[in-house]
N, C-alpha and C positions, 0 to 999 in steps of 0.2 A: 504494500500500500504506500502510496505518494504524502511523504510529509514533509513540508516546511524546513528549510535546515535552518532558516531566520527569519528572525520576527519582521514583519512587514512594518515602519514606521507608519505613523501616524500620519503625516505630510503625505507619505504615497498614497498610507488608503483610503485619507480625505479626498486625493484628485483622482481619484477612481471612481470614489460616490458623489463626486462635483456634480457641477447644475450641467454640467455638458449633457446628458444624457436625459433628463429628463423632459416631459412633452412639453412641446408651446402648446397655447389655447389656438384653437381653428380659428382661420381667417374670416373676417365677415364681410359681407358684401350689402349696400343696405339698394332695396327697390325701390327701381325707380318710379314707380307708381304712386306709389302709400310711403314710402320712407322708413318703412322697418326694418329691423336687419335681420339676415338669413345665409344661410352656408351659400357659398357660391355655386353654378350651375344648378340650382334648386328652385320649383316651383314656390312662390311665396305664400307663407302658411295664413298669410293675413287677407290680399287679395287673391289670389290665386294666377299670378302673372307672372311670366318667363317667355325671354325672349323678346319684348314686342309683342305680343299676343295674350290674354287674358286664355288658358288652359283648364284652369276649373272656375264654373262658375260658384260662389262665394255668399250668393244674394239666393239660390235655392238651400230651402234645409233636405237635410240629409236624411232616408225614412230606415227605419234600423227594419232590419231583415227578421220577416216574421219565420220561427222557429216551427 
């Protein structure tokens, strides 16, 4: 079995668990329609608009599927 022949200092194994690796926050993109923000290449969850063209209409409600 693989052991250590020395103690890993403390300065190495801070820059090992440094911020280099850890996630950024997703980028956002805000629409140009309504002005809220939304992941990019994404239909907006507020008007329903991407692209230049309005994709889901927003202004019908939605009828839940009878079981």
């Amino acid at each position: 079995m693989a052991v250590p022949k020395k103690k890993v200092s403390k300065a190495r194994r801070d820059k090992r668990r440094s911020s280099t690796w850890k996630l950024e926050t997703p980028a956002l993109a805000k629409c140009p329609k309504c002005g809220t923000y939304n992941l990019p290449h994404r239909i907006c969850a507020n008007c329903g608009f991407y692209k230049g063209e309005t994709i889901v209409d927003m202004t019908k409600p939605v009828k839940a599927e009878e079981a």
